[in-house]
C-alpha positions as CSV (number, residue, x, y, z in Angstrom):
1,X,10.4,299.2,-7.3
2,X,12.8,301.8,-5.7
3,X,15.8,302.8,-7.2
4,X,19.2,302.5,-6.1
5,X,19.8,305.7,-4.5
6,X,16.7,305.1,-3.1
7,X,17.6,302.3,-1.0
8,X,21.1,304.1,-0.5
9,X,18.8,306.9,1.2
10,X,17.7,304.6,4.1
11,X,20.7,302.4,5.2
12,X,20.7,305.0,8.0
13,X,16.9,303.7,8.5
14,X,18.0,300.4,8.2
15,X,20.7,300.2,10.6
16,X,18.5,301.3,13.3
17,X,16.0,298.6,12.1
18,X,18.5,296.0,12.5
19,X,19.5,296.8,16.1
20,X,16.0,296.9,16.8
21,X,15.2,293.1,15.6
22,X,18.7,291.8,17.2
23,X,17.6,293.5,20.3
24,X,14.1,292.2,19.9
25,X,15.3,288.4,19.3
26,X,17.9,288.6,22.1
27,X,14.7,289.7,24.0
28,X,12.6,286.4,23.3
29,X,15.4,284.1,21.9
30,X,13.8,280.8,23.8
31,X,10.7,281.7,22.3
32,X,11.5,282.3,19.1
33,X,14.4,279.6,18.6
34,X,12.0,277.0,19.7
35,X,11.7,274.4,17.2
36,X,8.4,271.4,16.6
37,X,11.2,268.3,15.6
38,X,9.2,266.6,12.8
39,X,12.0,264.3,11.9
40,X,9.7,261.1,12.0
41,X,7.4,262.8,9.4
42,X,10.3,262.4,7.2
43,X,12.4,260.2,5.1
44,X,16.0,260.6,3.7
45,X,17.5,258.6,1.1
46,X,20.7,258.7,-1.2
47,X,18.9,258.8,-5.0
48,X,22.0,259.6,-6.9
49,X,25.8,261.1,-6.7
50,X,27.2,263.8,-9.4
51,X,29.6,262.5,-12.3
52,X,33.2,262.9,-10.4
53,X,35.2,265.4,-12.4
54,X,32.2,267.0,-13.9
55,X,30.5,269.3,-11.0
56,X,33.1,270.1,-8.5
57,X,32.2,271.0,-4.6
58,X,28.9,271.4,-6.1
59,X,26.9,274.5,-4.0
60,X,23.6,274.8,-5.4
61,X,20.3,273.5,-7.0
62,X,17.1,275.1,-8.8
63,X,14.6,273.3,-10.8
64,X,15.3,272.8,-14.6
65,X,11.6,272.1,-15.9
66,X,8.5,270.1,-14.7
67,X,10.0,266.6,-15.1
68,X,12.1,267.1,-12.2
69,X,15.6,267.8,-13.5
70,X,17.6,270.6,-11.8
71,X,20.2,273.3,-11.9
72,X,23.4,272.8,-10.4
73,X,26.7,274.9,-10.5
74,X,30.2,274.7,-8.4
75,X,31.7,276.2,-5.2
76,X,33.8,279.3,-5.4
77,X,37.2,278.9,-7.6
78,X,36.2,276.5,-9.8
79,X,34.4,276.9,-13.4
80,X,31.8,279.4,-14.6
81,X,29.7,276.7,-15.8
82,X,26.0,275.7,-14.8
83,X,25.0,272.5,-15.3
84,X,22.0,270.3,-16.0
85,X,21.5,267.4,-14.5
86,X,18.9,264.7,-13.4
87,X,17.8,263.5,-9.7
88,X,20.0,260.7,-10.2
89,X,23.0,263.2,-11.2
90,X,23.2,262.2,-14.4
91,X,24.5,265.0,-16.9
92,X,22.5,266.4,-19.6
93,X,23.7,270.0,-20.4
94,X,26.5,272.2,-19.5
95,X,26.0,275.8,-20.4
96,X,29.4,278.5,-20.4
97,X,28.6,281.5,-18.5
98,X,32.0,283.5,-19.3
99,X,32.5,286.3,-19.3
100,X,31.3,285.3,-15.5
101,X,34.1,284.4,-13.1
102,X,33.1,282.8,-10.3
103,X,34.6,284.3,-7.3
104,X,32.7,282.2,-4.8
105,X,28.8,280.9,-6.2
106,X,27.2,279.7,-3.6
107,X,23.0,279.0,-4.3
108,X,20.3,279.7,-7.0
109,X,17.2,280.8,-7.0
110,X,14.6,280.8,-9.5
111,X,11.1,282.6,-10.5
112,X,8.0,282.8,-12.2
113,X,9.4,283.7,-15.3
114,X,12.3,281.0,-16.1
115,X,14.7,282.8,-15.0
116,X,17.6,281.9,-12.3
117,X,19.2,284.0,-10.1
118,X,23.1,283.0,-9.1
119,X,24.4,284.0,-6.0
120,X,28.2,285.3,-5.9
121,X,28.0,286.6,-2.4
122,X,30.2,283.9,-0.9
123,X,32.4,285.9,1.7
124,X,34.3,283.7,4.3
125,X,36.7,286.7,5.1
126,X,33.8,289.0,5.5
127,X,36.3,291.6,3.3
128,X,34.8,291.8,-0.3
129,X,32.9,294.6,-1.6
130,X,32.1,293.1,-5.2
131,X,29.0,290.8,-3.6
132,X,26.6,290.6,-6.3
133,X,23.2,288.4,-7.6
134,X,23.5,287.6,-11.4
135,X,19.9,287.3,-13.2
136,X,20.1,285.2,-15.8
137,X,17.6,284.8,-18.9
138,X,17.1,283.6,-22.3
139,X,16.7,279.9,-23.2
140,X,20.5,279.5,-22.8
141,X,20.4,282.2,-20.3
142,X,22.5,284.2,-22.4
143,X,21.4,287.2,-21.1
144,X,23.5,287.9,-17.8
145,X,22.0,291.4,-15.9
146,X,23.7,291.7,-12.4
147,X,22.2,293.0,-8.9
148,X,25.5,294.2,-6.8
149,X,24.6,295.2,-3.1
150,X,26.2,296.1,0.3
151,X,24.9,295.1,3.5
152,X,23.8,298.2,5.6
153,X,25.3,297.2,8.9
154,X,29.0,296.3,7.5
155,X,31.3,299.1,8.0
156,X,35.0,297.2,8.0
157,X,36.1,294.9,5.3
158,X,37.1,292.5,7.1
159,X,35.2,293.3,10.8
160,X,36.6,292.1,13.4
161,X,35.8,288.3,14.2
162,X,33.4,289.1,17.0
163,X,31.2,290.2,14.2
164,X,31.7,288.5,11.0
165,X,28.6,287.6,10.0
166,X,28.6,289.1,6.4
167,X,28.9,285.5,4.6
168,X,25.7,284.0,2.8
169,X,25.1,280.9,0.5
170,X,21.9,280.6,1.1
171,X,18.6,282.7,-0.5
172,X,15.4,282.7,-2.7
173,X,13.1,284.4,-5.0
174,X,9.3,286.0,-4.0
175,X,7.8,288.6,-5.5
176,X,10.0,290.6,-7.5
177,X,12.7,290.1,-4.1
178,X,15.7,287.6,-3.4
179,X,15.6,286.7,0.3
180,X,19.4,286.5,1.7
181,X,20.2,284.5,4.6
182,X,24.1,284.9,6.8
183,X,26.4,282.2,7.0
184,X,27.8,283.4,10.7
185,X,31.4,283.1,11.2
186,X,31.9,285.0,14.3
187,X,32.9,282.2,17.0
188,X,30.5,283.1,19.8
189,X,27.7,284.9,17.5
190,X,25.1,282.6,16.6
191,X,22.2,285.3,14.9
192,X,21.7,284.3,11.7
193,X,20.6,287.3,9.2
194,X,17.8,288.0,6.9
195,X,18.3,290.3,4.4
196,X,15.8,291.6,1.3
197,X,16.6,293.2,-2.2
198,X,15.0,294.0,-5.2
199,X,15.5,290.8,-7.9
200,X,16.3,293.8,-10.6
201,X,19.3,294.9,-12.2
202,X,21.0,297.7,-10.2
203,X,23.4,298.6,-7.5
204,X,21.6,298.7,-3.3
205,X,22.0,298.5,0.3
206,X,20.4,295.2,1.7
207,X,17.4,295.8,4.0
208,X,17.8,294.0,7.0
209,X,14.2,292.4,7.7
210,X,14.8,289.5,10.3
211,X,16.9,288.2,12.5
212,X,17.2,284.3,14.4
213,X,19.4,282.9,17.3
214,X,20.2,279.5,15.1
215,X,23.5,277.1,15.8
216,X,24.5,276.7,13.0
217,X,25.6,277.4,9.9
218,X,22.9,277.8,7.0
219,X,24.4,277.2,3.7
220,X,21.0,276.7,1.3
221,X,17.5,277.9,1.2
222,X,14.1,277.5,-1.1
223,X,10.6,278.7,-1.1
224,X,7.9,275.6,-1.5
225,X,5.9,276.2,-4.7
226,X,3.0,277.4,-3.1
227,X,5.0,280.5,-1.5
228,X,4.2,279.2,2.0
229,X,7.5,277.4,3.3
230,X,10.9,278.1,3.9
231,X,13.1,275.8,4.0
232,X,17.0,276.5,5.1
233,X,19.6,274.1,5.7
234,X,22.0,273.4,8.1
235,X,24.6,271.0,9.3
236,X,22.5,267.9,9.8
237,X,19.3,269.6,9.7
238,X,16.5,271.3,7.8
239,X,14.9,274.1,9.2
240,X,11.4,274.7,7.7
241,X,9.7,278.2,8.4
242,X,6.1,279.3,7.9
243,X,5.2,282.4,6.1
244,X,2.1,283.7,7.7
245,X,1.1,287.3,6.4
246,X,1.7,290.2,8.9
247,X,4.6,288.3,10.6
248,X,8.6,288.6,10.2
249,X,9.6,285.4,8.6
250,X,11.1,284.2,11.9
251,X,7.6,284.8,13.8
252,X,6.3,282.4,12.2
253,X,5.6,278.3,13.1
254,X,9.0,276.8,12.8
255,X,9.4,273.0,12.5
256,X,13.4,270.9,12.3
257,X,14.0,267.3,11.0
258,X,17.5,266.0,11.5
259,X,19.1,264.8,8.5
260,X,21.0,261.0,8.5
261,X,23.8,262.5,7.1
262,X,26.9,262.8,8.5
263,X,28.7,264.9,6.2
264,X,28.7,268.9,4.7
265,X,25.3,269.7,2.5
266,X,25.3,272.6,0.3
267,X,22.5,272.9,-1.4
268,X,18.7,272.2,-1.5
269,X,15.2,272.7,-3.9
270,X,12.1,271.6,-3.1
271,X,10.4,269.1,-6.0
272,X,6.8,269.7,-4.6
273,X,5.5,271.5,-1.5
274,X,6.4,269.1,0.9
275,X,9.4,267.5,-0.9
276,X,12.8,268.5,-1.5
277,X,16.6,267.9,-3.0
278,X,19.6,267.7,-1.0
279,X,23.0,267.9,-2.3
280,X,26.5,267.0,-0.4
281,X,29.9,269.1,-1.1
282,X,31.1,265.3,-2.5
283,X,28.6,265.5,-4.6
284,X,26.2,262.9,-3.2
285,X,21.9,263.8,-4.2
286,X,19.7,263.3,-1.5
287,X,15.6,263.3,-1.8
288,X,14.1,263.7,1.9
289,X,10.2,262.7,1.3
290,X,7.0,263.8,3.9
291,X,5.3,260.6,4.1
């Protein structure tokens, strides 16, 4: 794995890679923003709602353990609690994570070993320079190690708002990386980023590995169990990516259902490779279902 001042060594590398993929996608952007709509190959349907009072603005989900329970923790500003909870959003466990203050949590991830990861990378002002990944172990996940990082292309704190597109609340976990996806909030920018970094304690520069002309704004994203989907999710819709080795991830097939719901989503996780979780900002639990 290479160490921080390793990946300090080639943001110059990376920028350059980064202008090449925009340039690249700007090149092809019908081609490679075209869509297969498999919303009929779907269904959607409210399961459950989160106890009021308990999980506020709720902004994230990860599995809890093989009989379907999940993860959950709140938006930015509220508690530095993580919660337990059932599909039906019933409460089992709340677990303290102070000494962790949550600035703005925004997704989880999880891997192979138990462990999550918890994203504190929201940044709607595109000005912060604390953005960081907590990895969290232990059977109470007592053990907190933290992954801070800086994107290689960001060079004012705040840009200007032609090129704000430094926000994220959306990744996942693969092989020893976390996956980072942009939450654009430039006005008449519309690329949505892909960034990697090692899932390992330490201070890096992102590596900027794709980049997608998507309208919207992603604000959740999961890896199917089997490594071979990508789901992110949007504003009424899922986007679901192939992983196909030798491609970029936005090379891939690429299939959208539209979501019946009418109202801001924050978070998903698939519960098998074809199913996943949904959760609303009101705290309202969705399970869309491949039939």
């Amino acid at each position: 794995m290479p160490s921080a001042s390793q990946f300090l060594s080639r943001t110059a590398c990376a920028l350059l890679a980064g202008c090449a993929f925009l340039l690249s996608g700007c090149a092809d952007k019908s081609a490679r923003s075209r869509f297969v709509d498999v919303s009929r190959q779907y269904t959607t349907e409210q399961v459950g709602r989160l106890p009021k009072g308990k999980v506020t603005e709720n902004s994230g989900l990860a599995p809890a353990n093989k009989v379907g329970d999940l993860w959950t923790h709140s938006d930015g500003g509220n508690s530095s609690h993580l919660y337990q909870i059932t599909r039906q959003g019933d409460l089992l466990k709340t677990l303290d994570l102070a000494p962790l203050t949550n600035i703005d949590w925004e997704d989880l991830a999880h891997d192979d070993e138990q462990r999550l990861y918890l994203g504190d990378f929201g940044n709607n002002q595109n000005k912060r320079r604390n953005l960081a990944v907590y990895r969290l172990s232990g059977p109470t996940f007592q053990q907190i190690d933290t992954i801070r990082f800086a994107y290689p292309d960001q060079r004012a704190f705040p840009p200007k708002k032609s090129n704000r597109n430094f926000d994220c609340e959306a990744f996942y976990y693969s092989q020893d990386s976390l996956y980072l996806f942009t939450k654009n909030r430039s006005p008449e920018d519309l690329w949505v980023k892909q960034y990697v970094l090692p899932a390992r304690p330490g201070t890096y520069v992102a590596r900027l590995a794709d980049s997608l002309l998507l309208d919207t704004w992603i604000t959740a994203a999961d890896l199917s169990p089997d490594g071979r989907t990508v789901a992110l999710l949007g504003r009424g819709r899922v986007y679901l990516f192939q992983r196909e080795p030798g491609k970029r991830l936005f090379d891939g097939a690429k299939q959208m259902l539209r979501l019946p719901i009418d109202h801001q989503v924050e978070a998903l996780s698939f519960i098998n490779q074809h199913d996943f979780m949904i959760s609303s900002e009101k705290g309202r639990l969705y399970q869309v279902t491949h039939q």
